[in-house]
BAMIVO-844032 format. One record per residue (C-alpha): x, y, z; residue number from 1; residue in one letter. Coordinates in Angstrom, 3 decimals. Layout:
N
SITE       east      north         up   vexkol   lolo
SITE          X          Y          Z      NUM      a
...
! end
This chain:
524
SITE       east      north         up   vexkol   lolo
SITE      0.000      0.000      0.000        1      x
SITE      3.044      2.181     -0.510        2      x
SITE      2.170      2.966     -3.846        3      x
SITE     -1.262      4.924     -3.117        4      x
SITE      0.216      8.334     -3.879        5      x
SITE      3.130     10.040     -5.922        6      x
SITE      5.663     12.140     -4.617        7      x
SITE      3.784     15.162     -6.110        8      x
SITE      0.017     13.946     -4.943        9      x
SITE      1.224     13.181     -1.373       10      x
SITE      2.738     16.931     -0.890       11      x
SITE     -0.472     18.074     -1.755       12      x
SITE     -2.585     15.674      0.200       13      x
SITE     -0.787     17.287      3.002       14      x
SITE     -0.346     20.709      2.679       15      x
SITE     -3.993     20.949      2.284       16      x
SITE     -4.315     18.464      5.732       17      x
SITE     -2.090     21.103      6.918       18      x
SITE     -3.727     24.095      6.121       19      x
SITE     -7.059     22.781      7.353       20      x
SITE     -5.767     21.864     10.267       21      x
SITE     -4.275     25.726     10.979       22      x
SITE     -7.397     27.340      9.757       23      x
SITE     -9.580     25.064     12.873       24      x
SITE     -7.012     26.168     15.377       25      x
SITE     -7.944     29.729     14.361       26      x
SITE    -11.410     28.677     14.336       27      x
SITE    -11.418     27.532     17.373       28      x
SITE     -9.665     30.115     19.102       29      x
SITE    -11.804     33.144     17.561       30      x
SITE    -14.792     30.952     18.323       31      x
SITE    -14.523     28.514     20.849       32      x
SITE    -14.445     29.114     25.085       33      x
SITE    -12.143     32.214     24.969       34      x
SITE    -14.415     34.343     27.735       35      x
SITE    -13.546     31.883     30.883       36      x
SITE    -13.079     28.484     31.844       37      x
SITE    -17.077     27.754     32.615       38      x
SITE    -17.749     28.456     28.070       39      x
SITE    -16.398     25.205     27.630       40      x
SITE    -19.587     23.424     29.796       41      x
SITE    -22.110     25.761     28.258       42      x
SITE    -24.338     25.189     25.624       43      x
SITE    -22.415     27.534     23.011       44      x
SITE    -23.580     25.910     20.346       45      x
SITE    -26.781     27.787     21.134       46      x
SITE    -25.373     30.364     18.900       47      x
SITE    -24.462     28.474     15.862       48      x
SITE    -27.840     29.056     13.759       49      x
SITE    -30.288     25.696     13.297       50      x
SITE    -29.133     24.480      9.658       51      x
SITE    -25.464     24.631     10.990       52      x
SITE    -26.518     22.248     14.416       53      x
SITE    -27.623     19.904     11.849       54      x
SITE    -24.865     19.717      9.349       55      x
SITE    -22.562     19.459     12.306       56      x
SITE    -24.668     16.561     13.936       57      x
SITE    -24.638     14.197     10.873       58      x
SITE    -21.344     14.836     10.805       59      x
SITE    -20.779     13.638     14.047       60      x
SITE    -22.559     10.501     12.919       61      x
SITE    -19.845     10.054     10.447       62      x
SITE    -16.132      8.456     11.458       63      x
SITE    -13.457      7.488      9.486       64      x
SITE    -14.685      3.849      9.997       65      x
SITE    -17.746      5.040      8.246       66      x
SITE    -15.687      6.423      5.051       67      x
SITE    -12.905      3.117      5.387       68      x
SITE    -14.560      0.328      6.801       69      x
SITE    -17.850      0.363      6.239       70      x
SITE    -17.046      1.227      2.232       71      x
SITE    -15.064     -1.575      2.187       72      x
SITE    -17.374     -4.050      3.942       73      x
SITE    -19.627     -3.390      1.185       74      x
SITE    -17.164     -3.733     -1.831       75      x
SITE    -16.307     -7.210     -0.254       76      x
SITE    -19.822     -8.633      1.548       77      x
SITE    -21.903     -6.142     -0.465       78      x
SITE    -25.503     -7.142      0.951       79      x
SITE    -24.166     -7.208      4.958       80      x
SITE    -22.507     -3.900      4.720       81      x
SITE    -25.440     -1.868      3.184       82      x
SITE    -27.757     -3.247      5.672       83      x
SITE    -24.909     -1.366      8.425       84      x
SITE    -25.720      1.430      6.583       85      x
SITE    -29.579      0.979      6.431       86      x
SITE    -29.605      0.522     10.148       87      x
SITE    -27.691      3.843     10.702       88      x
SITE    -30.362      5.963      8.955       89      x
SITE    -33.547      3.943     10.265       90      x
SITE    -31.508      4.985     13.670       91      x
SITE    -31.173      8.669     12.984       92      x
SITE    -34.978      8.603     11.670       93      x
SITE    -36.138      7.248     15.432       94      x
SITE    -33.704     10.251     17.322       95      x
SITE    -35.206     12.538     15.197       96      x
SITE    -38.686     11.562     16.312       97      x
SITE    -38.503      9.893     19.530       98      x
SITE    -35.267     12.036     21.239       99      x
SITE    -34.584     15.283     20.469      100      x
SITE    -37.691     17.696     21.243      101      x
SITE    -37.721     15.914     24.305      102      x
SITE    -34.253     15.422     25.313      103      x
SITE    -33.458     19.225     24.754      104      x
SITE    -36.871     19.906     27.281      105      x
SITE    -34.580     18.356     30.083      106      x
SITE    -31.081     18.637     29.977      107      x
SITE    -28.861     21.408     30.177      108      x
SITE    -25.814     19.613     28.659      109      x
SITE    -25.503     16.125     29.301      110      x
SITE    -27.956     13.146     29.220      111      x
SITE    -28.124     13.053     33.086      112      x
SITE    -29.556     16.007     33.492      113      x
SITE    -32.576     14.292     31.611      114      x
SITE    -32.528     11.561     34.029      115      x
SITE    -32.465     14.225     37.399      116      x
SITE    -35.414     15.753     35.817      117      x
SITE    -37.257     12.726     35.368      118      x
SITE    -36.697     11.338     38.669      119      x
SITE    -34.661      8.615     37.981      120      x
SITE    -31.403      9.913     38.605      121      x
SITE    -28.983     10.711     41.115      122      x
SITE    -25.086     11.094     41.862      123      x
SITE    -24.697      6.946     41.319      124      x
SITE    -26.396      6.950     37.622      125      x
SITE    -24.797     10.556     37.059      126      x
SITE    -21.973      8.259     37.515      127      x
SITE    -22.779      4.918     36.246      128      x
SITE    -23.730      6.763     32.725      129      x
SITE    -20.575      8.741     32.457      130      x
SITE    -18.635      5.477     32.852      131      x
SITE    -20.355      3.721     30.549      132      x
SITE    -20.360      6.563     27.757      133      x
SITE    -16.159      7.009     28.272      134      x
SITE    -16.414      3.037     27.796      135      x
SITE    -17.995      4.023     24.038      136      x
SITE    -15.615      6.900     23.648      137      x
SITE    -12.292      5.558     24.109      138      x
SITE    -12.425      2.799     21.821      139      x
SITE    -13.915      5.016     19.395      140      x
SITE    -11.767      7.379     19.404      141      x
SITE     -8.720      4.581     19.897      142      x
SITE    -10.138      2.916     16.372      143      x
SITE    -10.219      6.750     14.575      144      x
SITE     -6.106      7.029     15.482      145      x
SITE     -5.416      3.867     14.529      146      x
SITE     -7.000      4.384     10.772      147      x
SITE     -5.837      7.370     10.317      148      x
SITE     -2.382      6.383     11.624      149      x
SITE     -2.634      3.809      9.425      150      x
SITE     -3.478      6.184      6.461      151      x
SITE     -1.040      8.821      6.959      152      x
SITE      2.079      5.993      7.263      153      x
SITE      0.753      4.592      4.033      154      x
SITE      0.291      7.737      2.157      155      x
SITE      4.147      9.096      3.470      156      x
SITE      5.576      5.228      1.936      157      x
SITE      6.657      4.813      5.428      158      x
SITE      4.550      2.100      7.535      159      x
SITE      7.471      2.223     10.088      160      x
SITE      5.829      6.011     10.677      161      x
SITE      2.761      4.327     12.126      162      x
SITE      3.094      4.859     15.725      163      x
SITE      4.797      8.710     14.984      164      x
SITE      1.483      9.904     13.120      165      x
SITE     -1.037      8.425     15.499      166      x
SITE      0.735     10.420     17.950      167      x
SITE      1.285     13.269     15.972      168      x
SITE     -2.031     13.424     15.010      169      x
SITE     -4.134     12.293     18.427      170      x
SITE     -2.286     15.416     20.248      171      x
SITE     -3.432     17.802     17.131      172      x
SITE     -7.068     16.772     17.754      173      x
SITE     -6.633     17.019     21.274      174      x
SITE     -5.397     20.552     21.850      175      x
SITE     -8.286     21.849     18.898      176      x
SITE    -10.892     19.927     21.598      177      x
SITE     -9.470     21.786     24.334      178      x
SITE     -9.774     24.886     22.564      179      x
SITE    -12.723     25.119     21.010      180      x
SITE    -15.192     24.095     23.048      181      x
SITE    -19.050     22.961     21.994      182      x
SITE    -19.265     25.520     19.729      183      x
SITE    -15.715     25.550     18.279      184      x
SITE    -15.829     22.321     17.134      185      x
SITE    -18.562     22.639     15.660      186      x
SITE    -17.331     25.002     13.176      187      x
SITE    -14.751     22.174     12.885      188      x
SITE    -17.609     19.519     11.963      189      x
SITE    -19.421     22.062      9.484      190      x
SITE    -15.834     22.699      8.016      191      x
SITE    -15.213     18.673      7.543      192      x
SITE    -18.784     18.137      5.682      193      x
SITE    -18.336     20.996      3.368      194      x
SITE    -15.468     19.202      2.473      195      x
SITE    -15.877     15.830      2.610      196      x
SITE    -19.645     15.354      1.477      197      x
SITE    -18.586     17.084     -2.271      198      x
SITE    -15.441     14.925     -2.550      199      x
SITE    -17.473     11.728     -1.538      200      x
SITE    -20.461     12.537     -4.151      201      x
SITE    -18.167     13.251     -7.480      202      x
SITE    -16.407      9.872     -6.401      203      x
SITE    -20.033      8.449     -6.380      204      x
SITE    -20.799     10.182    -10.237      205      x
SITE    -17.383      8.903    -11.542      206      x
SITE    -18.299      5.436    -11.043      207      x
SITE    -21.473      5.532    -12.234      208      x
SITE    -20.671      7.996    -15.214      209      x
SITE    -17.567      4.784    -15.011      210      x
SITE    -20.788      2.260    -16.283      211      x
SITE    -22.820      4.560    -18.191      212      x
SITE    -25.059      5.330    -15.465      213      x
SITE    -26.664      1.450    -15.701      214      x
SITE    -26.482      0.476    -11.847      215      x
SITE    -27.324     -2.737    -13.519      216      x
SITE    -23.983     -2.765    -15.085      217      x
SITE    -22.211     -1.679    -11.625      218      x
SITE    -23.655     -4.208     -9.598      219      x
SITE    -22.846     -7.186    -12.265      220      x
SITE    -19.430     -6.160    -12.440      221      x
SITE    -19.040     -5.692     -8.516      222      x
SITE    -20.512     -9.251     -7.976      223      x
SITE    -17.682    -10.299    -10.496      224      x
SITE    -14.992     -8.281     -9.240      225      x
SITE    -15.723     -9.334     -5.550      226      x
SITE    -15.147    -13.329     -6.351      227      x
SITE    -18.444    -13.884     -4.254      228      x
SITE    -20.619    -13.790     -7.785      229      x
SITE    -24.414    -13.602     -7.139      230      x
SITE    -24.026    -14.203     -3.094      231      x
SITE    -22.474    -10.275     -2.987      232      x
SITE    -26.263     -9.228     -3.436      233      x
SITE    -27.412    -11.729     -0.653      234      x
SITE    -26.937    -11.784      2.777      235      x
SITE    -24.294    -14.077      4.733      236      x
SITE    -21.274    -11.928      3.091      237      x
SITE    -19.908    -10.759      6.327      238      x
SITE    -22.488    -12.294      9.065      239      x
SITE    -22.297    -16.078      7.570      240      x
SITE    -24.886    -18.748      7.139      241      x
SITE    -27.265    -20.487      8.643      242      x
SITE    -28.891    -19.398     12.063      243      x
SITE    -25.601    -17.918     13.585      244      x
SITE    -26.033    -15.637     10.481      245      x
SITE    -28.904    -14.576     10.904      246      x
SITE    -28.406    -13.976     14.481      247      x
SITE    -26.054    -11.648     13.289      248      x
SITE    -27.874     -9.792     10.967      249      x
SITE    -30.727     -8.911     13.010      250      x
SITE    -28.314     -7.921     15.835      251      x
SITE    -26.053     -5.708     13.270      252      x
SITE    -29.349     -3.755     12.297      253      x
SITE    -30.815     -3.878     15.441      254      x
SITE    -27.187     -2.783     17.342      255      x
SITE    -26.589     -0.448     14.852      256      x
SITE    -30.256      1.548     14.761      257      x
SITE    -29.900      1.582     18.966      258      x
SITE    -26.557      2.829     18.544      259      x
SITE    -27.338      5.615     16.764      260      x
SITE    -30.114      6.585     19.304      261      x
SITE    -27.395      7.388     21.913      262      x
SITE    -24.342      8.490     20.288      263      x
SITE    -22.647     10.654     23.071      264      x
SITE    -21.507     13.668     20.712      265      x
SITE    -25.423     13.407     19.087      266      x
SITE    -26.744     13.930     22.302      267      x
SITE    -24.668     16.915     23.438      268      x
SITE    -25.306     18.586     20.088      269      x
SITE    -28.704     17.173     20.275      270      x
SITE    -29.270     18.579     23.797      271      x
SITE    -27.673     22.558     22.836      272      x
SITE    -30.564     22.872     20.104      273      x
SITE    -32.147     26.550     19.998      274      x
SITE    -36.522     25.071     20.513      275      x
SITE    -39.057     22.561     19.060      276      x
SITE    -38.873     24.468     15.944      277      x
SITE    -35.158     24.513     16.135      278      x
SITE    -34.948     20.810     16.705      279      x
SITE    -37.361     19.952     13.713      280      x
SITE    -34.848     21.765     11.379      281      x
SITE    -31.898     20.615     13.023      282      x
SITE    -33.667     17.411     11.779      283      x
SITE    -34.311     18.018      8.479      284      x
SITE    -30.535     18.809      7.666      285      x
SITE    -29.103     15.933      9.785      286      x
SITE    -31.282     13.523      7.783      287      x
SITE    -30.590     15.146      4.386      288      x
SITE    -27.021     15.283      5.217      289      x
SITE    -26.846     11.436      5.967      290      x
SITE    -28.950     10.368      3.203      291      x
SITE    -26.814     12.099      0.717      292      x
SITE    -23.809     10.634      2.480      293      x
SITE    -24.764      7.167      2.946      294      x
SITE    -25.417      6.918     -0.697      295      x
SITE    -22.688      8.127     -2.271      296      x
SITE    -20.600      5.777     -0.202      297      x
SITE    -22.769      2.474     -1.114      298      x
SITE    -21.880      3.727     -4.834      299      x
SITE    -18.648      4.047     -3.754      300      x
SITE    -18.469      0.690     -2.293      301      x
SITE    -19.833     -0.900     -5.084      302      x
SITE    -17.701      0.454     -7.397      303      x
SITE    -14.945     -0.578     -5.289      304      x
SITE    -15.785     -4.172     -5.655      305      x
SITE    -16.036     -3.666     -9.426      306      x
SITE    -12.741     -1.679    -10.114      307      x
SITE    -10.826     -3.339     -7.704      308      x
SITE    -12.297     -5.886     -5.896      309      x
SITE     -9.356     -8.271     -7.650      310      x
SITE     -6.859     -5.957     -5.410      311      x
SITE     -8.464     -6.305     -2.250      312      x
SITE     -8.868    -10.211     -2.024      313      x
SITE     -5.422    -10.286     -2.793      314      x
SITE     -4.117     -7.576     -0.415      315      x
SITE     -6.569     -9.117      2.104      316      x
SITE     -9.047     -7.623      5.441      317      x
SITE     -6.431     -5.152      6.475      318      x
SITE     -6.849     -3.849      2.932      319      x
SITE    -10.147     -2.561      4.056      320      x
SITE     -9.318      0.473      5.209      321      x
SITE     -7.529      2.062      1.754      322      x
SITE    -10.836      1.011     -0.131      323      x
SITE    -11.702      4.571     -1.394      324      x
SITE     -8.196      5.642     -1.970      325      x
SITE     -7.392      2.487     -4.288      326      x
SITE    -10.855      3.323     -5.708      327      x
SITE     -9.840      6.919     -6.461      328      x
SITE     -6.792      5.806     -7.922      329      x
SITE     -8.441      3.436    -10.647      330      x
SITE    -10.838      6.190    -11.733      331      x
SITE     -8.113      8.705    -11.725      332      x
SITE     -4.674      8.007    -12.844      333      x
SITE     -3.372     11.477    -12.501      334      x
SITE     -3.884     10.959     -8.836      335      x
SITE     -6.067     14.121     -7.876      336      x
SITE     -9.007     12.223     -6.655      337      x
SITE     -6.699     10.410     -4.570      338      x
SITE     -5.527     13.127     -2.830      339      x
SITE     -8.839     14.556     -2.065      340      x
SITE    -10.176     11.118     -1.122      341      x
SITE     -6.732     11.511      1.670      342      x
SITE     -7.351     14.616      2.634      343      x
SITE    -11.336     13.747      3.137      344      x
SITE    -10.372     10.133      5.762      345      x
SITE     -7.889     12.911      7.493      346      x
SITE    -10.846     15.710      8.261      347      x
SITE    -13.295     13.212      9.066      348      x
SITE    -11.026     11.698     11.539      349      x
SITE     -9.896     14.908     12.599      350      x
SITE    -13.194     16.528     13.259      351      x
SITE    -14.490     13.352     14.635      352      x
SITE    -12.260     12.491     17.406      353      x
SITE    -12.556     16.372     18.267      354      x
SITE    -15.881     15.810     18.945      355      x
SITE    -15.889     12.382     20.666      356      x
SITE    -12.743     14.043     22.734      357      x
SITE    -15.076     16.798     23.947      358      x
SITE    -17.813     15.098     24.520      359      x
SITE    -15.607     12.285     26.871      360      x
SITE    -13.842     15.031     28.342      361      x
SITE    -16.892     16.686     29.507      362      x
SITE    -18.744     13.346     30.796      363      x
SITE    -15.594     12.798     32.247      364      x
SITE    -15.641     16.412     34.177      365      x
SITE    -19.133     16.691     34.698      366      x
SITE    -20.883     13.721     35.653      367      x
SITE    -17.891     11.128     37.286      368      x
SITE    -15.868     13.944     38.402      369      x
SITE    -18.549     15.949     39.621      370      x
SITE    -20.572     13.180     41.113      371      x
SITE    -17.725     11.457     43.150      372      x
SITE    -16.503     14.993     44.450      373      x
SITE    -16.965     17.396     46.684      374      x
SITE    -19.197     19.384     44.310      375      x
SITE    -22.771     19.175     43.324      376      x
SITE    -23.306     16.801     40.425      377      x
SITE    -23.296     18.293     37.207      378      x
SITE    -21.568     22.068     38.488      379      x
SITE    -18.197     21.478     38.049      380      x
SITE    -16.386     24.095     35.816      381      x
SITE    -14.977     24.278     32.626      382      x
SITE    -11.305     23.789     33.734      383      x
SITE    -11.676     20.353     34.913      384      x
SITE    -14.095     19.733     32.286      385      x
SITE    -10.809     20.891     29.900      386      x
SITE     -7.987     18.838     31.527      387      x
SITE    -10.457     15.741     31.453      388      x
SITE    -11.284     16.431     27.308      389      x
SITE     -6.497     16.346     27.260      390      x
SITE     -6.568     13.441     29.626      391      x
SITE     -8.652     11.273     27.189      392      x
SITE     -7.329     12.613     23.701      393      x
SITE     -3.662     11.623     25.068      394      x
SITE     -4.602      8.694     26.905      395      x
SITE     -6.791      7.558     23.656      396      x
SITE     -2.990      7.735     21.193      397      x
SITE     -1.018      6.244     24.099      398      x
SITE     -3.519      3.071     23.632      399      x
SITE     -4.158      3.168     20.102      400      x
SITE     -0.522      2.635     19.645      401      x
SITE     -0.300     -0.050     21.705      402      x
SITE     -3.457     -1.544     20.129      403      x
SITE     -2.278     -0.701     16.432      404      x
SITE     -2.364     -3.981     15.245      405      x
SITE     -5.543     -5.381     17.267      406      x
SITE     -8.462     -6.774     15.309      407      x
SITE    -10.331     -2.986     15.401      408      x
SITE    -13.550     -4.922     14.286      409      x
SITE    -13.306     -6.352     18.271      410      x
SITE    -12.990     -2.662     19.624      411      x
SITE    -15.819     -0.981     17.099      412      x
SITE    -18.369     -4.080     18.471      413      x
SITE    -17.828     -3.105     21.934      414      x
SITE    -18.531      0.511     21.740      415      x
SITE    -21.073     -0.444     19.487      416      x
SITE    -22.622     -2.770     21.681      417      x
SITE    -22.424     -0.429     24.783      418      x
SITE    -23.979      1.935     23.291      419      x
SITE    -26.673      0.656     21.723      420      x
SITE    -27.737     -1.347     24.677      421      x
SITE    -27.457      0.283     27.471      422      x
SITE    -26.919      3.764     26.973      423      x
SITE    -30.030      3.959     24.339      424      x
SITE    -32.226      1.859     26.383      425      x
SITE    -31.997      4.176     29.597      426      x
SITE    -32.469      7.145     27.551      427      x
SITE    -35.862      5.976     26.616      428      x
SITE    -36.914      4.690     29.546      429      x
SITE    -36.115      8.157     31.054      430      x
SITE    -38.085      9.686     28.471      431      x
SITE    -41.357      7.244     27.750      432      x
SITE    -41.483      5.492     30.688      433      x
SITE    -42.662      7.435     34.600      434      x
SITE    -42.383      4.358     36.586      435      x
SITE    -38.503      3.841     35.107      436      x
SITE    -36.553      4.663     38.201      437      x
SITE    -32.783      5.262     39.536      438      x
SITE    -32.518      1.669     40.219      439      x
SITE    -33.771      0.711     36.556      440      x
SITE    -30.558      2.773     35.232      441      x
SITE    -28.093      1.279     37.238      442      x
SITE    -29.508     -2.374     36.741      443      x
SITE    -29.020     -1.503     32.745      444      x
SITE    -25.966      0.459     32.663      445      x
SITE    -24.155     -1.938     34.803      446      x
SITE    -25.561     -5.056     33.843      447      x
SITE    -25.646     -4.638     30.181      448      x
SITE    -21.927     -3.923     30.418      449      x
SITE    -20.980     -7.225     31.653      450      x
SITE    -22.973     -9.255     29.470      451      x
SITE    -21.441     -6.792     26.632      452      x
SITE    -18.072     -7.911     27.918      453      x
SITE    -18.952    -11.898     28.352      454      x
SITE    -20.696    -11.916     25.406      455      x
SITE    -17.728    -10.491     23.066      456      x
SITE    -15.315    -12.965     25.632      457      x
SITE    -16.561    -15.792     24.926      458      x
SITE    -17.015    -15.227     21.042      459      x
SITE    -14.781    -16.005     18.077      460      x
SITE    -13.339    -11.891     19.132      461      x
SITE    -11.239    -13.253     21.754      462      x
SITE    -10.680    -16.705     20.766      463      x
SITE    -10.588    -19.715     18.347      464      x
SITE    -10.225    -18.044     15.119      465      x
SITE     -6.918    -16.485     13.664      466      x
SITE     -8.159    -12.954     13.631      467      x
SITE     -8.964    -13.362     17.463      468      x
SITE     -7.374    -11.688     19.846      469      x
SITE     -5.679    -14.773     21.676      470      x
SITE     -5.750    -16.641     18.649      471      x
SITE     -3.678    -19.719     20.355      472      x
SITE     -6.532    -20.196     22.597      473      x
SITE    -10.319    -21.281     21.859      474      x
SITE    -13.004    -21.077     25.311      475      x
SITE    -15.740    -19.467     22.526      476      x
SITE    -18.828    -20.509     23.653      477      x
SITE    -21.005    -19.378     20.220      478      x
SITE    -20.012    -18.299     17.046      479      x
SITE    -21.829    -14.705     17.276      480      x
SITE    -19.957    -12.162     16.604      481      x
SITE    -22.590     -9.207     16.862      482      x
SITE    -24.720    -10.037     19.736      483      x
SITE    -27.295     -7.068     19.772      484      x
SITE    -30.211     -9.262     19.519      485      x
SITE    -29.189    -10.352     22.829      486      x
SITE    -27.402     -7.546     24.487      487      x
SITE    -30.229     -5.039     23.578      488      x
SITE    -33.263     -6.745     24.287      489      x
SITE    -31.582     -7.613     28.156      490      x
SITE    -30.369     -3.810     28.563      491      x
SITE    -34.553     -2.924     28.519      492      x
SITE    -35.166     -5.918     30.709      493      x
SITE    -32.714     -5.064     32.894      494      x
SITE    -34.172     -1.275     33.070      495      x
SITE    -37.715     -2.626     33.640      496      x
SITE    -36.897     -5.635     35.921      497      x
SITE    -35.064     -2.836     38.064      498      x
SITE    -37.720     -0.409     38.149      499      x
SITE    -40.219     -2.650     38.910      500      x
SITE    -38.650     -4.550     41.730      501      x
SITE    -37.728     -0.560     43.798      502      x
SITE    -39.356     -0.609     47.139      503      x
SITE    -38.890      2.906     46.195      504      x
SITE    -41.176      3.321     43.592      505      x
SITE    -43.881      5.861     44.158      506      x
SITE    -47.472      4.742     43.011      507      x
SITE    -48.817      6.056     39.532      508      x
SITE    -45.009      6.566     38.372      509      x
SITE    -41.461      7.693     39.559      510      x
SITE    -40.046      9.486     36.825      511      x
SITE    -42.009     12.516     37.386      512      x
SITE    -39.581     15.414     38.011      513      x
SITE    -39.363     17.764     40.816      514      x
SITE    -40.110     21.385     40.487      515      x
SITE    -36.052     22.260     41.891      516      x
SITE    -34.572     19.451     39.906      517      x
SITE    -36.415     20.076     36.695      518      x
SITE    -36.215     24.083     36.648      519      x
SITE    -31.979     23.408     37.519      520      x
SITE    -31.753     21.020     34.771      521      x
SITE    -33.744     23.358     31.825      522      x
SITE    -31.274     26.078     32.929      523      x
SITE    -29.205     27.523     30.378      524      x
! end
């Protein structure tokens, strides 16, 4: 993968990276938390106008997995890694209309504040939530450095330069965190989709204008250029056969539609929005966004498996992750589309470990921190809030260099799994349900995250297989490998068997708020 760009191609790919990554600095300086340390826990986005919110919350939606993996899941299992894609958007469809009027009604900043109001919260699930949402945020964020890591070595012809540019890189997104603030990076995320979005959509009209426009003709050719023939247009590409396939498929849809309910940087965007009306238009543009986005990439991945689907069997799955570069380079030889494809997997990963930095470093500060202090939950300033958003950025590269050459597929299913059942589950509860109570939270958060972590232990993840992690050993006790059917359905049973079962639960309903707790947590 040395060979991805010229001498002349990778300067560019570069100095643009380069500029971009000047111009946010300045950005986030002239916009970000620059009047004290408390700006940083505010809701600053309030100021960034409704379209803008939602531009910058479908781009938080969008990782570098989603432009590297996920295209190349569907140019090599085609059927299994559009139907990641379709559960994605049926996901941001239900936040639009079950979360965010609501969610913005109660909280101030983060998704505790929701549960205070609804009287099922409390310094131990203020606690228990921000735990559980820094268990989604680090590996995310530890799965953006490596790819991009990954990337950048490739792109410089130097793979020894792995570990240099994931740290290089992880401290760049770090400090623009720290500075900016909510509504900083924000500008950040608007920047990246500006950018991105037109880069991925002329890829997406090359390849078809590649086939005449006949999407007949593209998906013939992909099913021949993937080896898999007519099975790339049915499903068991990447979940397998028989009924541990379609265990898997259900859970990938079902995992990946909860997931998206409870995305941590959604939800503090989600949360910062300006009124109903506000939020309805925040919706439209998030949704319009994604649409756009998700299709040009299933083109994309298609026309990966037809262009060069030959030269990623043979390079094999760590190949994955160069899918739209090597597909840029067969519809361009001059090697421009190449370089914009490079500079597009280095904003996206820029602006989206900002984001997920922020939002952990705020969690962090302002729900564990907070909580387990001397302080009233959810009041502590911006200036631990700050130190926690450095703490995790650096302590994120220090293990994604470590983990470099981990099976990342392991690390995305946890966060995945964590986050989709039992930080979505909760959420609902808190916002559907008045009997759902503090005990009902803690039941889910913790509970779900041990059967998250057995049930990835004692899959082919950890063991068995040579992709595993301890690939000398085998104690797998199933063959899933994406167990949201089961981890999902037992994060709401865990939230109503909890409720249910509190000697503390007041007749006719707990969750009903408080007239202090809910006028703190609308505050401003």
């Amino acid at each position: 993968m040395t060979a991805l760009l010229d001498s002349s191609s990778r300067s560019l790919v570069f100095a643009v990276f380069s500029v971009f990554v000047v111009i946010c600095l300045m950005l986030c300086v002239i916009t970000g938390a620059d009047e004290d340390d408390r700006a940083l826990v505010r809701s600053d986005s309030r100021r960034l106008r409704s379209w803008q919110q939602g531009i910058a919350m479908g781009g938080d939606t969008t990782t570098v997995a989603t432009v590297t993996v996920l295209v190349g899941m569907v140019a090599t299992t085609g059927f299994d890694g559009l139907g990641v894609m379709l559960g994605s958007l049926v996901g941001v469809l239900l936040f639009l209309v079950l979360v965010i009027e609501p969610l913005r009604a109660h909280a101030s900043l983060t998704a505790p504040d929701l549960l205070d109001a609804r009287g099922s919260g409390g310094s131990a699930v203020r606690v228990a939530w921000g735990v559980v949402t820094l268990m989604v945020c680090f590996p995310l964020l530890v799965v953006q450095l490596v790819v991009v890591g990954n990337v950048a070595a490739a792109l410089l012809g130097q793979p020894g330069a792995r570990t240099g540019c994931i740290v290089v890189i992880g401290c760049v997104m770090t400090a623009l965190a720290v500075s900016g603030g909510i509504r900083g990076t924000g500008v950040v995320m608007i920047t990246k989709s500006a950018i991105a979005l037109p880069v991925l959509v002329v890829a997406a009209v090359l390849v078809l204008h590649r086939f005449g426009g006949d999407l007949g003709r593209l998906l013939d050719a992909a099913s021949l250029g993937s080896g898999t023939g007519e099975a790339f247009l049915r499903p068991g590409g990447y979940t397998g056969d028989g009924w541990v396939g379609a265990v898997n498929r259900v859970g990938q849809i079902f995992g990946m539609t909860m997931a998206t309910l409870a995305m941590p940087a959604v939800l503090m965007r989600a949360i910062a929005t300006k009124s109903p009306r506000g939020a309805r238009t925040v919706g439209r543009w998030m949704l319009g966004e994604l649409v756009l986005l998700y299709g040009a990439l299933a083109v994309v991945g298609v026309g990966a498996a037809a262009l060069v689907g030959t030269v990623l069997r043979e390079a094999g799955p760590s190949a994955q992750v160069f899918t739209p570069l090597l597909l840029g380079r067969a519809l361009d030889d001059g090697g421009l589309l190449v370089a914009a494809l490079a500079c597009v997997l280095f904003l996206t990963a820029l602006a989206a470990v900002v984001d997920v930095t922020l939002a952990a470093g705020i969690t962090l500060g302002r729900d564990v921190l907070a909580a387990t202090g001397d302080r009233p939950a959810g009041r502590l300033d911006g200036t631990a809030s700050r130190w926690s958003a450095a703490l995790t950025g650096l302590a994120a590269a220090a293990v994604a260099v470590v983990c470099a050459d981990w099976n990342l597929v392991v690390v995305s299913t946890l966060w995945l799994a964590l986050c989709g059942a039992a930080l979505a589950p909760v959420l609902l509860y808190a916002l559907y349900w008045p009997g759902f109570t503090a005990r009902g939270a803690l039941w889910c958060l913790w509970g779900v995250t041990a059967v998250c972590v057995v049930a990835l232990v004692v899959s082919p993840y950890a063991s068995g297989t040579p992709t595993s992690i301890m690939p000398g050993h085998d104690f797998r006790l199933w063959d899933v490998t994406i167990p949201g059917v089961v981890t999902v359905p037992a994060g709401f049973l865990l939230g109503w068997l909890g409720s249910v079962t509190d000697r503390r639960r007041r007749p006719g309903g707990a969750g009903r708020p408080s007239g202090v707790t809910h006028a703190r947590a609308v505050q401003r």
